[in-house]
N, C-alpha and C positions, 0 to 999 in steps of 0.2 A: 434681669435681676438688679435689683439696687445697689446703686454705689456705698458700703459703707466702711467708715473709720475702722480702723482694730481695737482704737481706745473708746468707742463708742458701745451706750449701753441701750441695748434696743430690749424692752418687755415682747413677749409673745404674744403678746397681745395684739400689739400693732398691725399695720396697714399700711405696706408701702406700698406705690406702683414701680413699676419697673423700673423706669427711671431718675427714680427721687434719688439723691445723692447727700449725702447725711456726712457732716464731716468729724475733725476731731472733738472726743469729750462731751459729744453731745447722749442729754440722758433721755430716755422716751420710756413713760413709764405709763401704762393703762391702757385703755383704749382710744392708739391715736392712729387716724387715717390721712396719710396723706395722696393727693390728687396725683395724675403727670405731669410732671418737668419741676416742682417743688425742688429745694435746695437749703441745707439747713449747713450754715456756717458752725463753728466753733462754739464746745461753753455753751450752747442752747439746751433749754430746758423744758420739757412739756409735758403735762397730766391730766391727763385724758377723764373723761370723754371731750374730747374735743378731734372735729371736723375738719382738713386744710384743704382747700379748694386749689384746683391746677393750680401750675405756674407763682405760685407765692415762694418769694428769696428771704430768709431771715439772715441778716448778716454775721453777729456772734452774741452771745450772752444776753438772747431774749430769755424771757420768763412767758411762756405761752400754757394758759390753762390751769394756773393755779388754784386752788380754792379760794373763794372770797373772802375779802376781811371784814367781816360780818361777824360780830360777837353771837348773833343767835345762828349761827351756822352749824352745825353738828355732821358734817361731815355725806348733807344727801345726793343722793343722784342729779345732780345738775351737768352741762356742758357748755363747750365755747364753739361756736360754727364760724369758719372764717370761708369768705366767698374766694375767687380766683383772680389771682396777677397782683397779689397785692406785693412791697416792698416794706421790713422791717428790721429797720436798723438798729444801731447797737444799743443791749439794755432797754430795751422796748418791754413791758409789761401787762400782758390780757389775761382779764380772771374770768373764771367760769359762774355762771348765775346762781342764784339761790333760790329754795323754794318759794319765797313771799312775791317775788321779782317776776314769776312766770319759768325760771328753771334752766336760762337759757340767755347768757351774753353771744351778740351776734354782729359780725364785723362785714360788711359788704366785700367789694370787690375792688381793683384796678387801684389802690392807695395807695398810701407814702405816708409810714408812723416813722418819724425821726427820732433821732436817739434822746432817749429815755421819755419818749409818751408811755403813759398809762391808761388804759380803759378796765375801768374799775366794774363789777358784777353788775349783768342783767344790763349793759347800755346796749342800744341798737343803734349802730353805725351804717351810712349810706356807701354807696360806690361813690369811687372818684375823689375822697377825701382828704385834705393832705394837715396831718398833726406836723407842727415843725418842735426843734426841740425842747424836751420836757411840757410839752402843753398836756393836759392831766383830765380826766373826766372822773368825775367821783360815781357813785353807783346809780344805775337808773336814770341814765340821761340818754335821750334819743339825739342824732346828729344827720341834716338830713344830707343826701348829693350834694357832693362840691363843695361842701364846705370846706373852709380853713379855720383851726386852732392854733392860732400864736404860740411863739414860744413862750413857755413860762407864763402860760397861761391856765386858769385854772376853772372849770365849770362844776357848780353846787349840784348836789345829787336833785335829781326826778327835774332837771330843768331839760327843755328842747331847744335844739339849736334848728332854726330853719337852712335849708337847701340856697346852695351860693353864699350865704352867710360867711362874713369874714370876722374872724375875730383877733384883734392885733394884740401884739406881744406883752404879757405881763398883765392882762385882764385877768380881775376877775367877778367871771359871771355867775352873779346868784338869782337871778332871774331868767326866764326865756330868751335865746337871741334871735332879731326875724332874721326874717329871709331874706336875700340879696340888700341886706344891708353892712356895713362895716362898725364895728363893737369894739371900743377902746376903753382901758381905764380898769382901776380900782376902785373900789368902796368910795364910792359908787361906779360903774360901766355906764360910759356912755355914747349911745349911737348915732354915728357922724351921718348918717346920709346913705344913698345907695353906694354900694361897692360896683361902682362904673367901671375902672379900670378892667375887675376881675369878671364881669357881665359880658364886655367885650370880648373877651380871651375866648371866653364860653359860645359866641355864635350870638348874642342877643342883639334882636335889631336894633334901629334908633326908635323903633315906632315903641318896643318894647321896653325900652330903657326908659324914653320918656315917661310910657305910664308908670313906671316907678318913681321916677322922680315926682311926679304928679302926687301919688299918694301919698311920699314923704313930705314934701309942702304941705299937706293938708293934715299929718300927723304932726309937724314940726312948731304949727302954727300957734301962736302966742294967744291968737280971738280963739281958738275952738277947743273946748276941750277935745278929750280921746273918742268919749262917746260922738260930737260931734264931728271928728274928722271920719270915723269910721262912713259914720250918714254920709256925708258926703263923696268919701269914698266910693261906698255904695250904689249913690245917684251919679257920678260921672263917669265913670270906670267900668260901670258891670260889664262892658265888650271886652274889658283886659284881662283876660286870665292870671295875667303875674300879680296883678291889684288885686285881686278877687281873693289868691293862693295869701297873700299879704294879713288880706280882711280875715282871712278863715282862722288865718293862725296864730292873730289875736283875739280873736273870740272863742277860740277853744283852749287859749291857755289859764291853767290853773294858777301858777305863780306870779302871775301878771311878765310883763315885758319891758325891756329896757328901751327906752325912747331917750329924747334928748338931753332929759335932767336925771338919766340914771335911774 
């Protein structure tokens, strides 16, 4: 049976498992499920429908599941799905989707949201992700594997962050950020090159790395325009899958993408 507080307020609604452990003053209101080995510190707040996958720790006074802050919100059937083994420290804040959004904010697995990230309605977050403090996503922004949100950083709503994508402290991005690239700066953000250091950490070969670096020279370059580095891209690269994942994900962005001049 579940460990819970005396001063805590559990809805009948809920869904613990056996061993979820729920501590003091935390409120659980609607329809909230959580997985085994979950653990909910102090002062946490949550409003269902929302999903918590095993193993997730909130540390004290998250906001998990709120309704979005969405003026044309009216109060529908949306939820928050969160994956398994994530870590959510203090004053950390996830909102539940809205109908226009598809109905459904959705947070991966095995993370690290530092104190006071927000992921704001309807964003789909990867595994392995690490927000450090107060890094911010506004509504409808996709973030893919592995990235990193700087602290004090901020992303425009409907923009996508690519996988391995680093973005450092106090950006802010109102545009796409690629993938295993690294994204510094305000008004404008601007993208230093591949995220090597964090590439390495991840298992990426040198054969791998290089074709990144390859594509960023060819994007970086002062003779070829965008269109033109893509071409080229295209014609040296096609054997690289991470060049290829690169190409794909500036050609399928709606908001354009932040390269060297922001």
């Amino acid at each position: 049976m579940a460990t819970i507080h005396p001063s805590a307020v559990i809805d009948p609604k809920a869904r613990l498992a056996d061993d979820v452990v729920i501590g003091p003053y935390v409120v659980i209101e609607g329809e909230v499920e959580f997985g085994s080995g979950c653990a909910v510190g102090p002062f946490c707040r949550f409003e269902g429908p929302v999903t918590v996958g095993e193993g997730n720790r909130f540390v004290s006074h998250a906001s998990i599941g709120a309704p979005p802050q969405d003026l044309k919100f009216k109060g529908d059937p949306t939820r928050l799905e969160i994956g398994p083994g994530n870590l959510f420290r203090e004053f950390v804040t996830v909102h539940r989707g809205t109908p226009g959004g598809g109905g459904v904010t959705r947070l991966g697995g095995h993370s690290l949201y530092m104190i006071g990230a927000h992921v704001a309605h309807d964003c789909q977050v990867g595994d392995y992700v690490i927000f450090a403090n107060n890094g911010t996503l506004a509504g409808h922004v996709h973030v893919g594997s592995f990235a990193t949100v700087g602290a004090l950083s901020a992303v425009h709503q409907f923009c996508n962050v690519g996988e391995h994508a680093f973005i450092g402290g106090g950006t802010i991005a109102t545009k796409d950020v690629l993938p295993f690239m690294k994204t510094v700066g305000s008004r404008p953000a601007r993208c230093f090159g591949p995220n090597t250091v964090g590439l390495e950490r991840r298992g990426f070969s040198e054969e791998r790395v290089r074709a990144i670096k390859t594509a960023w020279r060819h994007l970086h370059s002062p003779r070829l325009t965008t269109t033109e580095a893509l071409e080229r891209i295209a014609d040296e690269l096609a054997d690289a899958p991470d060049a290829m994942r690169l190409l794909e994900f500036i050609r399928a962005s709606e908001r354009g993408v932040i390269l060297a001049n922001g």
